[in-house]
C-alpha positions in Angstrom: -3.8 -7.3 -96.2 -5.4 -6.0 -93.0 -7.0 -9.2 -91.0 -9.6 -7.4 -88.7 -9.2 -9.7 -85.8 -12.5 -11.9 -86.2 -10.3 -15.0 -86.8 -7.0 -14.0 -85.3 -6.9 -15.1 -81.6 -4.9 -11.7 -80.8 -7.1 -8.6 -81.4 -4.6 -6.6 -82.9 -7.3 -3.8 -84.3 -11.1 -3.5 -83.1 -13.6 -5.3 -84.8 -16.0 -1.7 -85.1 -16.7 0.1 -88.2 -13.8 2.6 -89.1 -14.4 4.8 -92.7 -12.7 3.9 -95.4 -10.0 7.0 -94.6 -8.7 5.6 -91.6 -8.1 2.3 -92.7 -4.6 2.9 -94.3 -3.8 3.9 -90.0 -5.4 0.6 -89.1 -3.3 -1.3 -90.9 0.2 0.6 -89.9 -1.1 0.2 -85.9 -2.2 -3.6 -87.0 1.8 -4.0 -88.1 3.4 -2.2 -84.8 1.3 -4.4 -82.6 2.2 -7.7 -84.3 5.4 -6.8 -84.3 5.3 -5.5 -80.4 3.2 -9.1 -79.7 5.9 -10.8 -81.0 8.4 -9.2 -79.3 6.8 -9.6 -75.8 6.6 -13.5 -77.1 10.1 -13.6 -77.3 10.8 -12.0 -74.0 7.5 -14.1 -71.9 10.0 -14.0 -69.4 9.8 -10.8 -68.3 5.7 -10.8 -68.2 4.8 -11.2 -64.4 2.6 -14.1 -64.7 1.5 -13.0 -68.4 1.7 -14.1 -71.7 2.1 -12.3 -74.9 -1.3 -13.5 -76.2 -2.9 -11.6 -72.7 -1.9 -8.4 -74.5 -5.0 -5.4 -74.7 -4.5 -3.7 -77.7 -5.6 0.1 -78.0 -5.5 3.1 -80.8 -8.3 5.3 -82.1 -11.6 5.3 -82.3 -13.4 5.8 -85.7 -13.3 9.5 -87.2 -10.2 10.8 -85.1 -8.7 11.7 -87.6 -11.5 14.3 -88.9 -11.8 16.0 -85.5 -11.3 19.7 -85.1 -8.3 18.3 -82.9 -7.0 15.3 -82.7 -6.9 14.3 -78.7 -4.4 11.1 -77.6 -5.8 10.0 -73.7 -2.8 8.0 -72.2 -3.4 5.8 -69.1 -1.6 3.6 -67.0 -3.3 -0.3 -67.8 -6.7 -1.7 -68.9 -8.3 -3.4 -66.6 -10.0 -7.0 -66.5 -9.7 -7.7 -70.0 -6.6 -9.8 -70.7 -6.7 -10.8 -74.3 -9.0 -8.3 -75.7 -9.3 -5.2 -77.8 -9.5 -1.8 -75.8 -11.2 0.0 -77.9 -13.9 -3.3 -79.1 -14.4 -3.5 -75.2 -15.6 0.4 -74.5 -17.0 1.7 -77.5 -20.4 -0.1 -77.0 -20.1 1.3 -73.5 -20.1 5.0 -74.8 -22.5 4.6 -77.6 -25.0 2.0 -76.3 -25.4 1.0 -72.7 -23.9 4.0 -71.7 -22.6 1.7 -68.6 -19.0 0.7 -67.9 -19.3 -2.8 -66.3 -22.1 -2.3 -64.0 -21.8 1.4 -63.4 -23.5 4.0 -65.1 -21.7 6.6 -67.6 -22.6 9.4 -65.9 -21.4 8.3 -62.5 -18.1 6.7 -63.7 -15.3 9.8 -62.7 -12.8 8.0 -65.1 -14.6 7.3 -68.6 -17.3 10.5 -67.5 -14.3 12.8 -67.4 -12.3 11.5 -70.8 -15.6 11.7 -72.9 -16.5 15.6 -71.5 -13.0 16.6 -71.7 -12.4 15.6 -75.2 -15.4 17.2 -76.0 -14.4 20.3 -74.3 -11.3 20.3 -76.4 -12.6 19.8 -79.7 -15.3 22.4 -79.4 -13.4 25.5 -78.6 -13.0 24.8 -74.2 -16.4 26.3 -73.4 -16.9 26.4 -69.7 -18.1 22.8 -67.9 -21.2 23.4 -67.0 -22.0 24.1 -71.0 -20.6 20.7 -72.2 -22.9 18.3 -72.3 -23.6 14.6 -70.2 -21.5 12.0 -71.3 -24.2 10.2 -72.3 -25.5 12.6 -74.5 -22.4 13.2 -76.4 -22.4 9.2 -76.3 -25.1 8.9 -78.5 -23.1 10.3 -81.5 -19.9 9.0 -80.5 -17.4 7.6 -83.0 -19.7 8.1 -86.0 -19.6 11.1 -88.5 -19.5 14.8 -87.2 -19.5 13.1 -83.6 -16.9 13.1 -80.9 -13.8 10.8 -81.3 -10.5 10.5 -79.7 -7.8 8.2 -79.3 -7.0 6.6 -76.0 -3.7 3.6 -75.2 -2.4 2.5 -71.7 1.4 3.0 -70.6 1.1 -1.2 -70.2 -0.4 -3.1 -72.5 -0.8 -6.0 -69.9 -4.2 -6.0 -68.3 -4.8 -6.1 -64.4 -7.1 -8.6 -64.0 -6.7 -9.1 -59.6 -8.1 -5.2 -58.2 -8.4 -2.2 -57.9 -5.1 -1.1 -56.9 -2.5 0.0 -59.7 -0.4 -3.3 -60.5 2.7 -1.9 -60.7 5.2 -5.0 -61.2 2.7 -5.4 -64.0 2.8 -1.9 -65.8 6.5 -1.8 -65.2 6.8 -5.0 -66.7 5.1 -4.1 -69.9 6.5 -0.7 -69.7 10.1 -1.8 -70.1 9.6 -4.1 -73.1 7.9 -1.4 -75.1 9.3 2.1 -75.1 10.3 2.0 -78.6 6.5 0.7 -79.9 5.0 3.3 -77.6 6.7 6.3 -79.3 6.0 4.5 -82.8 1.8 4.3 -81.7 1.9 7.8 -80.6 3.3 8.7 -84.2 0.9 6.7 -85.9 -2.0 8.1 -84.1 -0.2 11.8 -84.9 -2.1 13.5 -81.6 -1.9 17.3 -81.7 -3.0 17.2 -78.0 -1.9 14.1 -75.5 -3.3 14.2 -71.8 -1.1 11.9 -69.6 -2.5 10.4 -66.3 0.1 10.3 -63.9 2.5 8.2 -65.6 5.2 10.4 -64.2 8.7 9.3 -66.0 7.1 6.6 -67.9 6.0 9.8 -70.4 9.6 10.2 -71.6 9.0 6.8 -73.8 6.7 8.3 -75.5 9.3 10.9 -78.0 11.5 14.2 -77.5 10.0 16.2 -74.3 10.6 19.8 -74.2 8.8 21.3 -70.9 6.6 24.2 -71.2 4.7 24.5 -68.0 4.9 23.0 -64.5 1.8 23.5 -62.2 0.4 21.0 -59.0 -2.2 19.7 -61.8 -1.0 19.5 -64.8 2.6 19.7 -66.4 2.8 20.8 -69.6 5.6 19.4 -72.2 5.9 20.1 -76.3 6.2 16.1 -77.4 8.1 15.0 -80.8 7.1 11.8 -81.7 8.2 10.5 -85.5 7.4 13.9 -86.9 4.9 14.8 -85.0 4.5 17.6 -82.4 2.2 17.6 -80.0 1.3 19.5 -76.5 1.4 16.4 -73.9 0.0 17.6 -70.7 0.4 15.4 -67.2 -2.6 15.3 -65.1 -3.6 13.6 -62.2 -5.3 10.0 -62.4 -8.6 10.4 -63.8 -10.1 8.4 -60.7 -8.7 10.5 -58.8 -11.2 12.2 -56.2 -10.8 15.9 -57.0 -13.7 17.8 -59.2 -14.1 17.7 -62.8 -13.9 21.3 -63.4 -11.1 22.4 -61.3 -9.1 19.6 -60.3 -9.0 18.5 -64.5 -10.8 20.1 -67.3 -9.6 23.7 -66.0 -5.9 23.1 -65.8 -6.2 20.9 -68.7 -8.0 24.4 -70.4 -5.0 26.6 -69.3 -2.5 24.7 -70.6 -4.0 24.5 -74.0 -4.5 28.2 -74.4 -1.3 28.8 -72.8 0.4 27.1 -76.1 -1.8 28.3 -77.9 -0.9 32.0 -77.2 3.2 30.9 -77.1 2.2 29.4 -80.8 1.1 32.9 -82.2 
């Protein structure tokens, strides 16, 4: 019986309103991250400074799994939300206040560049300047015939102390949970996975068979339970380097290059 989280003090799945066709997926990721919370109980050790029950849990946001394609956004940690639910923390961010923290949507490069991109991708990869703001595309996000996508951090411990990437930290997390990370991505069964900068940590993640190398984005065909999937490796999406042609453009070419090599 799937427990949503109100009354669990560990957040396994988000507390926002998923259709009734996704649930069965809900409660498969609600098992896996029990099971890698226990895990990471039995092994507190190894935290740096955390404990199991700081854990940010991730997945998909409601109606992934109708999209034209199914997008999988991997990043390296969340940040200042030890002990809460990644996706329970940002989806009233894209769909209501349109602000991350004190920051407006628009002007964040990180969450700005996953909402356009993903929205490039599912409608065909028109050119940038035709896809819409991120806070347009906001307002219909994550409810039927809107935008959705699925988005989980290489570490599932939070950094909580700066800006800087905690590396101890995501390292840490990293090497307790190579074998849940491969089982998330085959739950979430992601047709396209964008990877940002998580250099060898990707390998976790299933089979990798390389396709295309470029200086911005690497392109490998990914087996994860079943699943294939084109993961590409991008640059850091906070990185300062233009939307168009320092991401969504490589990201563009290497989706119609397997495209093409699919035909």
């Amino acid at each position: 019986m799937r427990n949503l989280g109100y009354n669990d003090p560990v957040k396994y799945v988000p507390s926002i309103c998923f259709p009734d066709n996704e649930k069965p997926k809900l409660d498969l990721l609600e098992q896996l991250f029990r099971e890698w919370h226990q895990y990471f109980a039995n092994n507190g050790l190894a935290l740096e400074k955390h404990t199991a029950d700081d854990m940010v849990f991730d997945g998909f946001y409601p109606h992934y799994f109708s999209q034209k394609k199914r997008i999988l956004f991997i990043g390296r940690e969340p940040r200042g939300i030890s002990g809460r639910n990644y996706l329970d923390e940002l989806y009233p961010c894209y769909h209501d206040t349109k602000c991350v923290g004190n920051r407006p949507l628009n002007s964040h490069a990180f969450h700005r560049r996953v909402i356009r991109i993903a929205y490039g991708i599912v409608n065909g990869l028109p050119k940038w300047h035709d896809i819409p703001k991120a806070t347009k595309i906001g307002d219909t996000f994550g409810v039927a015939d809107g935008l959705s996508f699925a988005f989980m951090n290489i570490s599932k411990l939070s950094n909580d102390g700066g800006w800087q990437a905690d590396w101890p930290v995501i390292n840490a997390s990293h090497s307790l949970s190579r074998e849940f990370q491969c089982k998330e991505v085959a739950i979430l069964e992601p047709q396209v996975v964008i990877t940002m900068k998580l250099e060898n940590t990707i390998y976790s993640l299933g089979e990798m068979t390389p396709v295309h190398d470029s200086n911005l984005a690497k392109s490998f065909w990914l087996g994860s339970g079943g699943n294939r999937s084109l993961l590409i490796e991008t640059s850091h999406f906070s990185a300062r380097r233009g939307d168009n042609a320092g991401f969504y453009e490589p990201i563009r070419d290497a989706i119609r290059r397997s495209e093409m090599a699919a035909l």
